[in-house]
C-alpha positions as CSV (number, residue, x, y, z in Angstrom):
1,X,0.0,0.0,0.0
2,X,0.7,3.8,-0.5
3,X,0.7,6.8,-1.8
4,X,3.7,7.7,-4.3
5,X,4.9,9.5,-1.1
6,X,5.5,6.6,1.4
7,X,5.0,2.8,1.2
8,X,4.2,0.3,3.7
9,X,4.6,-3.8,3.0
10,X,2.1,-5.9,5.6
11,X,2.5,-9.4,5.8
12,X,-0.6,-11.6,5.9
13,X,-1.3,-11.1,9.5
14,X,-1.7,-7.5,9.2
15,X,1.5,-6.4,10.3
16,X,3.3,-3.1,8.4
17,X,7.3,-5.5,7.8
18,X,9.0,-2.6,5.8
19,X,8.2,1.7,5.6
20,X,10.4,4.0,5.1
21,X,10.0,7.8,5.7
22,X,9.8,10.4,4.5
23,X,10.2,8.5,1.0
24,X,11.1,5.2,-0.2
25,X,14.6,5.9,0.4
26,X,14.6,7.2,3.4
27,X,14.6,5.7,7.3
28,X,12.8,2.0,7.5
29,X,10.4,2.5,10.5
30,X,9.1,-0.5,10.2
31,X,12.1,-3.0,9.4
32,X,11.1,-6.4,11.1
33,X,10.7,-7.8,6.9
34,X,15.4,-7.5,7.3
35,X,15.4,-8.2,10.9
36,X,15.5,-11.5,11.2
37,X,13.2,-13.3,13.4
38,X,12.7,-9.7,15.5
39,X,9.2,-9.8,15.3
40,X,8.2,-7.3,18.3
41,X,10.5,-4.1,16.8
42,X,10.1,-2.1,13.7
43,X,6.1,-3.4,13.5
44,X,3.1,-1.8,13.9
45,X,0.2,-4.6,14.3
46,X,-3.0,-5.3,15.8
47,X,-3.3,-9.1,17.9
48,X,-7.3,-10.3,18.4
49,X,-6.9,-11.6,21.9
50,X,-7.5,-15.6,20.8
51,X,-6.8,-14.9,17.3
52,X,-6.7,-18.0,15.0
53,X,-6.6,-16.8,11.6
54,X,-6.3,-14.1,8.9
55,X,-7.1,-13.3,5.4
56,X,-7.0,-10.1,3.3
57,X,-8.3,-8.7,0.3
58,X,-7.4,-5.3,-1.7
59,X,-10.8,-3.1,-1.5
60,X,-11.2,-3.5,-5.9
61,X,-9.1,-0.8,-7.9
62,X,-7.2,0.2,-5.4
63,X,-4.2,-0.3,-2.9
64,X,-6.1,-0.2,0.3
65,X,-5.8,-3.5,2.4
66,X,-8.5,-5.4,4.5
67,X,-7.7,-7.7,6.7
68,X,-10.0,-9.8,8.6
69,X,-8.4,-11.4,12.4
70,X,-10.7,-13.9,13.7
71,X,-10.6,-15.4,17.8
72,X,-11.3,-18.3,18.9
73,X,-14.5,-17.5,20.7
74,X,-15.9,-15.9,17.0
75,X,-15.1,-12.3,17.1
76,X,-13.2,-10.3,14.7
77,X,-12.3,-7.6,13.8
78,X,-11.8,-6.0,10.2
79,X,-8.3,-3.8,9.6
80,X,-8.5,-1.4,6.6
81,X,-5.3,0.1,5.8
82,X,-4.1,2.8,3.4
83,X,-1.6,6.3,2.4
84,X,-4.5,9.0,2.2
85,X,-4.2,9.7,-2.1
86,X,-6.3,12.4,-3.6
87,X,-7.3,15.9,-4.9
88,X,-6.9,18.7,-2.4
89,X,-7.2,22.6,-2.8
90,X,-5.7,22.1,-6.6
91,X,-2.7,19.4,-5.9
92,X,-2.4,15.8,-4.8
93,X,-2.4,15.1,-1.1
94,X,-0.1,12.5,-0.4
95,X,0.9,12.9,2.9
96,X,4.2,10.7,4.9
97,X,1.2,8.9,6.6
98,X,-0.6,5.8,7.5
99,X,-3.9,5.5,8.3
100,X,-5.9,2.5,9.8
101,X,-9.6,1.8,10.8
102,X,-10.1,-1.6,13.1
103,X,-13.7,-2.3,12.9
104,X,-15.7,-5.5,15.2
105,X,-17.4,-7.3,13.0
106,X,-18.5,-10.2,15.3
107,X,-18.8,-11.2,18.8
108,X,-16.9,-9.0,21.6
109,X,-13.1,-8.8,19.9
110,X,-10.2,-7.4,22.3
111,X,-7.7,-5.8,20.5
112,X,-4.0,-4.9,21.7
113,X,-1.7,-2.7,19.6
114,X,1.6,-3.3,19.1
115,X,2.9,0.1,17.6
116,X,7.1,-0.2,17.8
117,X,8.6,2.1,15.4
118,X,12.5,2.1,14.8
119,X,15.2,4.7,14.2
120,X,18.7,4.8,12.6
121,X,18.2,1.3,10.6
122,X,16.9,-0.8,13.3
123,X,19.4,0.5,16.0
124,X,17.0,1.4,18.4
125,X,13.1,2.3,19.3
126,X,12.1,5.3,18.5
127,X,12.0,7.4,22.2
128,X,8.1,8.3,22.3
129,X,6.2,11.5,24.3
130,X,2.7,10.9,24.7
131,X,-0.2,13.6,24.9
132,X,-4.0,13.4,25.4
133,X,-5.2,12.0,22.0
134,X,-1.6,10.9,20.6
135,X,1.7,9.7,21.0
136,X,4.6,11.4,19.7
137,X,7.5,8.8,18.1
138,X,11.3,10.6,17.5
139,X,12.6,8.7,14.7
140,X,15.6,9.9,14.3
141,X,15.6,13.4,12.3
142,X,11.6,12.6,11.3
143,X,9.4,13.0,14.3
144,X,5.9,10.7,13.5
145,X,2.8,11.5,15.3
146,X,-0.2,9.1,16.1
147,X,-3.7,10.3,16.6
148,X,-6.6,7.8,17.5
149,X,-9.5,7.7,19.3
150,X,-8.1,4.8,21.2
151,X,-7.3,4.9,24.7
152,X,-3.4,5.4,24.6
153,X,-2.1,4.2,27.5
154,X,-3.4,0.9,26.4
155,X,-1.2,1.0,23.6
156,X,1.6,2.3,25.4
157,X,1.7,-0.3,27.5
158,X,0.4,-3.0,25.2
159,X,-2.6,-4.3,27.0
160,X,-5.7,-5.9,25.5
161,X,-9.1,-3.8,25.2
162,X,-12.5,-4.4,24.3
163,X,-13.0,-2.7,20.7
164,X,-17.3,-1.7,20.9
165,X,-16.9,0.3,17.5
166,X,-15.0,2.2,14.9
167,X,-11.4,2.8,16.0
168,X,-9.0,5.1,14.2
169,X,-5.1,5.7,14.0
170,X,-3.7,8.2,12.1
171,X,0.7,8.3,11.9
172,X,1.3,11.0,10.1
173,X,3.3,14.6,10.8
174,X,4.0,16.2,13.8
175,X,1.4,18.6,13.8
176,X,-2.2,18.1,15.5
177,X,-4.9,16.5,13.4
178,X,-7.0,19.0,12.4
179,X,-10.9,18.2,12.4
180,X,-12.9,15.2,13.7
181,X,-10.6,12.5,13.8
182,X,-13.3,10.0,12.9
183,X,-14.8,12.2,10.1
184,X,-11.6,13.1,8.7
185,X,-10.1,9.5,8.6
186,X,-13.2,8.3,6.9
187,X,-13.2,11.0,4.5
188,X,-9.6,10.3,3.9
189,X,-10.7,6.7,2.8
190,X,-13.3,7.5,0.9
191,X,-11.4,10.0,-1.3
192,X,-8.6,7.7,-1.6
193,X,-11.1,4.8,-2.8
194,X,-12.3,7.2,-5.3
195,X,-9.0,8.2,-6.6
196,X,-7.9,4.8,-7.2
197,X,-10.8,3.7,-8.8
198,X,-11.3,6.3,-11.3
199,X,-7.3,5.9,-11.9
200,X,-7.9,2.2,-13.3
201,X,-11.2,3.3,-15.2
202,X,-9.3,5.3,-17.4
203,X,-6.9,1.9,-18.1
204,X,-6.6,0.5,-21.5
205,X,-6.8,-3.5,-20.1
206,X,-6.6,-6.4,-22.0
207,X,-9.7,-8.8,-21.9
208,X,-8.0,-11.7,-20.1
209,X,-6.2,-11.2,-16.8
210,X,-7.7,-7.8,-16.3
211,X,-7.3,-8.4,-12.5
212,X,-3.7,-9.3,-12.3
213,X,-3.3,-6.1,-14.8
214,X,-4.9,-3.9,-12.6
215,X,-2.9,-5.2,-9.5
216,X,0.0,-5.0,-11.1
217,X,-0.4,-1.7,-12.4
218,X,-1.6,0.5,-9.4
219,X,1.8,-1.3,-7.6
220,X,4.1,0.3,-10.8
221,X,2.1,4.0,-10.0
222,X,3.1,3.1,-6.6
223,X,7.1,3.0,-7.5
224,X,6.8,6.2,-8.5
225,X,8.2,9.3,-6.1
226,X,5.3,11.4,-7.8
227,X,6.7,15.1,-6.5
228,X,10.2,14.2,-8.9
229,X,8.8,11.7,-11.0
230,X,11.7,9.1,-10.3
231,X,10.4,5.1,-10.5
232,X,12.6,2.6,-7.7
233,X,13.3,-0.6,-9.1
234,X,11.6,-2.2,-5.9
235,X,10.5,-0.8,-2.6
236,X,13.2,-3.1,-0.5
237,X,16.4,-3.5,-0.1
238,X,18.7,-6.4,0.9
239,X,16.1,-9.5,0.6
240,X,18.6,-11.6,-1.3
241,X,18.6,-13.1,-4.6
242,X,19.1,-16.4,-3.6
243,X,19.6,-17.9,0.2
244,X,22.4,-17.0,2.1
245,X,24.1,-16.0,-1.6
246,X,24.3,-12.1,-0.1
247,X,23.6,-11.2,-3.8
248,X,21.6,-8.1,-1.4
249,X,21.3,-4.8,-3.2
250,X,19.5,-1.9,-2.2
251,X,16.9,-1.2,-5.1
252,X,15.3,2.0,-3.7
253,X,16.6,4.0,-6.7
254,X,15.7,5.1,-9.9
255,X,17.4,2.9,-12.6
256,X,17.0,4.4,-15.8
257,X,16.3,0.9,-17.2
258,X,14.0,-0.2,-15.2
259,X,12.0,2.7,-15.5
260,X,11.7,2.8,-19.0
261,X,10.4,-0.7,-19.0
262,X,8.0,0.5,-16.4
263,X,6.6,3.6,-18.3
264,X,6.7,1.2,-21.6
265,X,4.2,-0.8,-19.9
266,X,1.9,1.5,-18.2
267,X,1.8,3.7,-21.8
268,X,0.6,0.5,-22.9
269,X,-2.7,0.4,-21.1
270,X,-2.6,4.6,-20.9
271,X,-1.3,5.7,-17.7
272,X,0.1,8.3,-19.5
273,X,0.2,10.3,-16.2
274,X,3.4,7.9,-15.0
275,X,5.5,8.8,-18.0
276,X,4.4,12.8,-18.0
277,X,6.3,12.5,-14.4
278,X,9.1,11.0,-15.5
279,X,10.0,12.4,-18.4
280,X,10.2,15.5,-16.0
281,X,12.6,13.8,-14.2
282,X,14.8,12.8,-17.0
283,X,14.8,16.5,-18.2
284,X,16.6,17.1,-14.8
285,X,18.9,14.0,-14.8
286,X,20.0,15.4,-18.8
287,X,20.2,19.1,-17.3
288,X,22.4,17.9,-14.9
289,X,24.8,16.0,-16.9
290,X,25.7,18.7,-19.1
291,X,26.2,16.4,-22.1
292,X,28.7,14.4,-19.6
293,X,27.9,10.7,-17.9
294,X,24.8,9.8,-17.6
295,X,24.8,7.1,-14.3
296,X,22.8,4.0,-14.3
297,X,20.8,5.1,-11.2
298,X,20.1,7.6,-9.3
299,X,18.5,8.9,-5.9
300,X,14.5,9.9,-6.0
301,X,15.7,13.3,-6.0
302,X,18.0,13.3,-8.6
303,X,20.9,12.3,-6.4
304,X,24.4,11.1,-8.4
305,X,26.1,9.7,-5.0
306,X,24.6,6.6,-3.8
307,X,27.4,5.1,-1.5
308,X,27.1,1.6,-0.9
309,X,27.2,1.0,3.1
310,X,26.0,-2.0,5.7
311,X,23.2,-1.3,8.3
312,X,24.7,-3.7,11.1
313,X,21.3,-3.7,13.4
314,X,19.6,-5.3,11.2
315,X,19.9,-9.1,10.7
316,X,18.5,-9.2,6.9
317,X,15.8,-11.4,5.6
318,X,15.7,-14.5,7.6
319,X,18.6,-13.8,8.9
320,X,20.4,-13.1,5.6
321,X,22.6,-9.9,5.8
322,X,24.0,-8.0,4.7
323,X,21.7,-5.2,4.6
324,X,22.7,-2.7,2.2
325,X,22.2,1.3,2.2
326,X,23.2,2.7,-1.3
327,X,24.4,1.0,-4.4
328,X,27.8,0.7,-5.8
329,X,26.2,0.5,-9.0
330,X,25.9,4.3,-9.8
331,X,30.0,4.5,-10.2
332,X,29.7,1.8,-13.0
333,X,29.2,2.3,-17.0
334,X,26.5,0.9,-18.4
335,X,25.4,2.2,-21.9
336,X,22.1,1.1,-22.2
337,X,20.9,4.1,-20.3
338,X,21.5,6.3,-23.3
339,X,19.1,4.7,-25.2
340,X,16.5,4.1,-21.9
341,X,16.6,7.7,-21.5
342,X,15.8,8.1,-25.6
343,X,13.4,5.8,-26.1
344,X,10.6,7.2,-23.6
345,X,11.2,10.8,-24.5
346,X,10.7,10.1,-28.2
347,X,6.9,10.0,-27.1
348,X,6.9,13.6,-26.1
349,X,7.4,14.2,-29.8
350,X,4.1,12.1,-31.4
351,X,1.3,11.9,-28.2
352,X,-0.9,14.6,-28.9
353,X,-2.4,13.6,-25.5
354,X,0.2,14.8,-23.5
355,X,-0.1,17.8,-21.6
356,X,3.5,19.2,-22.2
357,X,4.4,17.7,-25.4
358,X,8.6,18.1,-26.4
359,X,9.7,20.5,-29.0
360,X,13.0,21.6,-30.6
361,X,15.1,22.9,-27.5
362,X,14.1,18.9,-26.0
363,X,15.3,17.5,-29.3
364,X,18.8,19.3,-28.7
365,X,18.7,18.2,-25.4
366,X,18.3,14.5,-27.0
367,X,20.4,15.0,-29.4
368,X,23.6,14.9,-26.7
369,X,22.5,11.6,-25.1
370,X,22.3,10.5,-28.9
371,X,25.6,11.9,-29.0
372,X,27.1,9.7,-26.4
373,X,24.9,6.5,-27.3
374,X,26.7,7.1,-31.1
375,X,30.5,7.3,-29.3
376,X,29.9,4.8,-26.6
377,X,28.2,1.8,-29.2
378,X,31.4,-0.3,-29.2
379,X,32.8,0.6,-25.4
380,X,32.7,-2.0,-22.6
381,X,30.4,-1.6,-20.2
382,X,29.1,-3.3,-16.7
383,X,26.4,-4.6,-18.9
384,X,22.7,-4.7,-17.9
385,X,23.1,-7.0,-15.1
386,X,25.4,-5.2,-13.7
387,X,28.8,-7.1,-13.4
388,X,30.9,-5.6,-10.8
389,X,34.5,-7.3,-12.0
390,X,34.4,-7.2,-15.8
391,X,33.7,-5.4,-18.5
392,X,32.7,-6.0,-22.2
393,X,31.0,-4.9,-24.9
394,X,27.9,-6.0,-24.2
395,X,25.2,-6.7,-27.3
396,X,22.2,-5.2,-25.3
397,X,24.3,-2.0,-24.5
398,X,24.9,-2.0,-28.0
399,X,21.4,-2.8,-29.6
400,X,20.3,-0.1,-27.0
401,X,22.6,2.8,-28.5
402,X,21.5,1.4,-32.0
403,X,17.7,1.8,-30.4
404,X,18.6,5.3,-29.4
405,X,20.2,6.4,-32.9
406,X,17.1,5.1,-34.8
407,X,14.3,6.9,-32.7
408,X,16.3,9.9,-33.0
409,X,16.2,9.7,-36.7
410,X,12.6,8.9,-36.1
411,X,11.9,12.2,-34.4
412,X,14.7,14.2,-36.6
413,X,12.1,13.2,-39.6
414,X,8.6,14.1,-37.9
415,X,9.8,17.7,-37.0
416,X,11.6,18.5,-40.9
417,X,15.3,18.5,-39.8
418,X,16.1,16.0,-43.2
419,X,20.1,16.8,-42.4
420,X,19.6,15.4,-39.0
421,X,17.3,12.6,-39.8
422,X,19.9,11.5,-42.1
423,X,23.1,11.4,-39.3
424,X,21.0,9.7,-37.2
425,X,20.0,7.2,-39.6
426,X,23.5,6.8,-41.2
427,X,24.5,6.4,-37.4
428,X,21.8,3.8,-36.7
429,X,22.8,2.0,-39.5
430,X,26.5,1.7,-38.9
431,X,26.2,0.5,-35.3
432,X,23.6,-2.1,-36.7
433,X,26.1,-3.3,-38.9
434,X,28.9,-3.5,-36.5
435,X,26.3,-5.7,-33.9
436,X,26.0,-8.2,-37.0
437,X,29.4,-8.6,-37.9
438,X,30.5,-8.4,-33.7
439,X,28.2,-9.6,-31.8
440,X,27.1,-12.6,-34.6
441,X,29.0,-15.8,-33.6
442,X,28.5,-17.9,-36.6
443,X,28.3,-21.7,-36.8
444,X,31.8,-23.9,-36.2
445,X,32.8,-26.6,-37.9
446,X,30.5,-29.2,-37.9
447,X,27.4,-27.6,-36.7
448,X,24.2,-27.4,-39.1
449,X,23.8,-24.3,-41.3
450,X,22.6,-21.6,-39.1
451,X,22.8,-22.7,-36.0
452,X,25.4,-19.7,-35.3
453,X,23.5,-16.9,-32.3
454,X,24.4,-13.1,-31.1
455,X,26.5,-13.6,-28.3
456,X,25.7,-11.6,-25.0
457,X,28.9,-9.8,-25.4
458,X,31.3,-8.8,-28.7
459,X,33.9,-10.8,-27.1
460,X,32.7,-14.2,-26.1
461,X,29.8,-16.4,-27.4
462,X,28.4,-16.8,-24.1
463,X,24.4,-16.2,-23.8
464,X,22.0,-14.4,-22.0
465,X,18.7,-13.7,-21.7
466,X,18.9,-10.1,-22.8
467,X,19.1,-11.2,-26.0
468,X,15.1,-11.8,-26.6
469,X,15.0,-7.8,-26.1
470,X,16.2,-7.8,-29.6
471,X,12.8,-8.1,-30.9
472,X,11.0,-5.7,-28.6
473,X,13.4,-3.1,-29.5
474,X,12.8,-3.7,-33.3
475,X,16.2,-4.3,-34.2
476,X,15.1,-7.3,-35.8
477,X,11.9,-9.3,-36.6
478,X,10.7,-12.6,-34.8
479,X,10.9,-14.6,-38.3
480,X,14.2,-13.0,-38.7
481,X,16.8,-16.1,-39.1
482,X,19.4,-14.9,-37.0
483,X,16.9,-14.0,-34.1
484,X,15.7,-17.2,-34.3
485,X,18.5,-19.4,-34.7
486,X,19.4,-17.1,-31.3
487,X,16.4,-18.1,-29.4
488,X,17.0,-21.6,-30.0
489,X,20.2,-21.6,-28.1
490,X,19.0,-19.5,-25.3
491,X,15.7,-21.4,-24.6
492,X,18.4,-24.3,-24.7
493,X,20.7,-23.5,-22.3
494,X,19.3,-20.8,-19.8
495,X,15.5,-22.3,-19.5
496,X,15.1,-24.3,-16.4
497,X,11.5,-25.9,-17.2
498,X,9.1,-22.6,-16.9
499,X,11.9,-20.4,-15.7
500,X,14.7,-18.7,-17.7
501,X,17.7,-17.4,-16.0
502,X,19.3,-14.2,-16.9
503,X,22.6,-16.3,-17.8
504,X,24.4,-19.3,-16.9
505,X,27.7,-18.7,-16.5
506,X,29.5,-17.8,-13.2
507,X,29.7,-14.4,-12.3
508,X,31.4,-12.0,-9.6
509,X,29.0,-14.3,-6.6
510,X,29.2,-17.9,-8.5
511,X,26.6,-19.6,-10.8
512,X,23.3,-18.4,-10.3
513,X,21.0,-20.3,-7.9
514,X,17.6,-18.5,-8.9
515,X,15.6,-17.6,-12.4
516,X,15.1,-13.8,-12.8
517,X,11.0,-13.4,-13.2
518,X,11.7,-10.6,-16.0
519,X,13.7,-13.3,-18.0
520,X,11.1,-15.9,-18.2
521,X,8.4,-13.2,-19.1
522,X,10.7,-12.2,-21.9
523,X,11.1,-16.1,-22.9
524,X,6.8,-15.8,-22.7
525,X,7.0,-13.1,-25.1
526,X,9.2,-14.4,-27.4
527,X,7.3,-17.6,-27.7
528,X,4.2,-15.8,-28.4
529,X,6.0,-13.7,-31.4
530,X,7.7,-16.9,-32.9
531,X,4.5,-18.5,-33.1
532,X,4.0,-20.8,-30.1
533,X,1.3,-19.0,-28.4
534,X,-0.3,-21.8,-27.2
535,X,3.1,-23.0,-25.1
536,X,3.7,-19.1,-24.1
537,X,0.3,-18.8,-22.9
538,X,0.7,-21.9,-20.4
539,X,3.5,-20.9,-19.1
540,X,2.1,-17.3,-18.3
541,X,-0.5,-18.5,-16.5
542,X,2.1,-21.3,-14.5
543,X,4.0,-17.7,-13.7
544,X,0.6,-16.0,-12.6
545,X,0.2,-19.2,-9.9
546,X,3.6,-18.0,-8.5
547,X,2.0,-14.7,-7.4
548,X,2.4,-14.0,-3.8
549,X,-1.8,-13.9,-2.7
550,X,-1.8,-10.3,-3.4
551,X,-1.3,-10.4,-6.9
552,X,2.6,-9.3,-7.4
553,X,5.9,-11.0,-7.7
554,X,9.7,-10.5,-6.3
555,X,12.5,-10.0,-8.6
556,X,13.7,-14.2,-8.2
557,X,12.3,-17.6,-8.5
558,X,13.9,-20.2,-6.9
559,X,13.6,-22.6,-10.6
560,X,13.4,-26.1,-8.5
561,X,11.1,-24.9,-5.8
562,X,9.2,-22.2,-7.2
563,X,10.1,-19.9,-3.9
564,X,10.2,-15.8,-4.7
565,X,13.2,-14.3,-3.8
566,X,14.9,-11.0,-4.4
567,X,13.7,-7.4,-3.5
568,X,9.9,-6.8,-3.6
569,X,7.7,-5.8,-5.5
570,X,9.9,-6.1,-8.5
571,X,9.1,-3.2,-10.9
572,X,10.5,-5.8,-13.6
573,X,8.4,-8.9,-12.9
574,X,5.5,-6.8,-12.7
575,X,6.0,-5.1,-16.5
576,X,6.4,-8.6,-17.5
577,X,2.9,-10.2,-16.3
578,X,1.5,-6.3,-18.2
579,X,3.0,-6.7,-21.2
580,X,2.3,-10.5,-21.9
581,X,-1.1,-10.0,-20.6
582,X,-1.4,-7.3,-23.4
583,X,0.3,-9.5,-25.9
584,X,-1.3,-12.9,-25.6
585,X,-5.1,-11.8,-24.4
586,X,-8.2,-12.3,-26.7
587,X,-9.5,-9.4,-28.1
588,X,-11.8,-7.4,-26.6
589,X,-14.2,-8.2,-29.9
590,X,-14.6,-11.5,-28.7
591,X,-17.0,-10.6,-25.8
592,X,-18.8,-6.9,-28.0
């Protein structure tokens, strides 16, 4: 749940695991999710005195959480949880709060509240100062305040009451809740249930799997720091890739590639509002660089410096540290980005729909990261996955510079600038041609006529998964031999029954131990464009059955047990089940 300000993951008792304030970068409140089997620090639940089960359900069209906590003796109590979202006095309010309403639904439920917010990374409790209708928590350099109607010494000192109607907590600023608390929080909801819902009416969705869309697609707006437009890869950091493999990474951040994939699949179904923000964020990241390096990733706020350090209060997930603040990544080279950063701004040139559409002073802005695409084509790189030891140059890096030179040209031609249309062009078609005769490992000896591939890098023939991406950035068609004659050998060697790893061979951390969820949605996709749509749609649905019960996936699958793993909710995985959705659905003309 949230509100593109603040985020809170509950597990399926109820309990907010992971928030961070005042944005998703910021200081983890509630860290119990990293802190091993702490379960009484950095949590903010409610226990039914007796309780022996739980279930939830998202309110439809929207991020806001029920949860139901049955006793023993029959009562229960209903939990609705959400980040007040909606129009106020001409802007979004989106507020670094949390608001929740327990409601008895049956019998004569007792309630206690177990409110323990942390400071400094799961060092210590935030120090707390109570007054007559709220408690005061100082976490850290962010001061939270609680207002609720219930009694608070109970919940200071943890004890069990008797819940006889409509209780309300409010964690928001430290300032005094203005209004009737009761009226205002329900008024909150409301207008938050209203946003929401009209949000996803405006959705383009496919016929088939309209729900698992819709999920997946409020969680993407969710990603999104709406006040700079930035999109984190995930709202976690640290829960590992594999067990005890402390592949942990901090993925609070805006990677530029991930967020293009993410505002590729929301203009899909017409959520143009995502890209509109980001776009304005790119502007700034471009200003910035001054026609210089453009990083892989940076802050929510624009940020370059992202130091990599270890939080050492906090166990990890399970137990599996390291936790991680920052990411080393941002000092690597990896030139993909010119073309991620391209690719989404070309739309500011063609969508009459937009509200600020992008004229000649943005083209010269684009014009210097086609610059640097054009100069960095056949430089090694980190690569998309991010190698940390090695560098090469790397054919997605490549086909993404290519991608970048050819929208260019694209846009050069739709505003009348023929001389410039035709260097970008000339350019496009000179890096094409040194992918083919670079990245092309042709057949040896012995091997049947075309059974050569495009190798992940210039340098060696090894494979990985990137390589399907080929097709989806047009660089060649699906019946294209040498595309095919590629897919063969990937779905050979990196697809683990219905899973696809990202690449077999060993990198800086050993062989990898997990399939990456992205991967296997590309192998989806790439089925359904070569003509097995039948196979590609079974294995989309097998991948749907991996959902966690709320409808979303981590960035990993264990490919023996079927276990997620990785940081969560993976902005990746989540493009994935929105763009096969889109691809492999009936048409909507088969129901009007």
């Amino acid at each position: 749940m949230g509100n593109c300000q603040v985020s809170a993951l509950v597990d399926r008792t109820g309990a907010f695991v992971w928030g961070c304030i005042p944005r998703v970068d910021g200081e983890p409140v509630f860290c119990s999710l990293l802190d091993g089997t702490e379960r009484d620090e950095g949590i903010w639940r409610f226990e039914i005195e007796g309780q022996v089960s739980a279930s939830q359900r998202y309110i439809r069209n929207t991020p806001i959480l029920l949860t139901t906590l049955e006793a023993e003796d029959g009562s229960a109590v209903e939990v609705l949880d959400f980040c007040p979202r909606f129009e106020g006095q001409g802007r979004k309010y989106r507020p670094v709060a949390f608001a929740r309403i327990v409601r008895p639904i049956a019998g004569n439920p007792r309630i206690r509240v177990v409110l323990k917010p942390m400071k400094n990374y799961g060092a210590a409790p935030a120090e707390t100062t109570r007054g007559t209708n709220h408690i005061r928590f100082l976490c850290g350099t962010q001061t939270l305040r609680l207002s609720t109607d219930a009694p608070i010494g109970y919940i200071q000192e943890g004890r069990f009451f008797r819940v006889e109607g409509d209780t309300h907590f409010f964690l928001g600023p430290d300032e005094p809740f203005t209004g009737n608390l009761r009226e205002e929080v329900r008024r909150m909801e409301q207008s938050t249930r209203k946003y929401w819902q009209l949000w996803v009416r405006s959705l383009a969705t496919p016929y088939e799997w309209q729900e698992e869309v819709i999920r997946c697609a409020i969680t993407l707006k969710l990603c999104q720091h709406e006040e700079t437009g930035a999109i984190v890869a995930a709202l976690t950091t640290s829960v590992p890739e594999a067990p005890f493999s402390e592949r942990n990474w901090d993925y609070r951040y805006c990677w530029l590639r991930d967020s293009y994939y993410t505002v590729q699949a929301l203009n899909r179904i017409g959520a143009l509002d995502v890209l509109e923000k980001y776009l304005g964020f790119l502007r700034n990241i471009v200003d910035s660089a001054k026609g210089g390096q453009i990083q892989p990733l940076y802050s929510v706020m624009g940020v370059a410096e992202l130091d990599e350090n270890i939080a050492p209060d906090l166990e990890g997930y399970r137990g599996m540290g390291p936790v991680r603040v920052g990411n080393a990544a941002y000092t690597q080279v990896q030139y993909d980005c010119y073309g991620q950063i391209v690719l989404p701004t070309v739309q500011g040139f063609f969508d009459k729909r937009l509200l600020r559409m992008a004229d000649d002073t943005d083209f010269a802005s684009l014009e210097e990261v086609g610059e640097a695409a054009w100069d960095k084509h056949d430089k090694p790189d980190a690569g998309l996955w991010e190698f940390r030891t090695r560098q090469e140059v790397h054919t997605y890096s490549a086909v993404m510079c290519w991608a970048a030179c050819d929208r260019l040209a694209n846009v050069a031609a739709h505003l009348g600038k023929d001389d410039r249309a035709k260097v970008w062009r000339e350019r496009a078609d000179t890096i094409a041609d040194t992918i083919d005769a670079k990245a092309w490992k042709p057949a040896e000896e012995g091997e049947r006529e075309g059974a050569g591939h495009y190798g992940a890098s210039f340098e060696s023939d090894y494979l990985d998964a990137s390589l399907l991406q080929m097709v989806e950035l047009r660089f060649c068609e699906p019946d294209a031999e040498r595309f095919r004659a590629t897919f063969e050998q990937v779905e050979a060697q990196l697809r683990r029954g219905e899973h696809m790893l990202r690449y077999a061979a060993e990198d800086d951390f050993g062989a990898p131990e997990t399939a990456f969820n992205i991967c296997t949605f590309w192998l989806i996709d790439a089925l359904g464009r070569i003509g097995r749509e039948d196979e590609a749609r079974e294995l989309f649905c097998t991948m749907l059955g991996h959902c966690t019960p709320s409808g979303l996936l981590s960035e990993d699958m264990d490919f023996e047990t079927g276990e997620l793993w990785g940081n969560f909710p993976q902005t990746y995985s989540l493009v994935g089940v929105i763009n096969c959705a889109g691809l492999l659905s009936k048409s909507w003309n088969a129901v009007r």
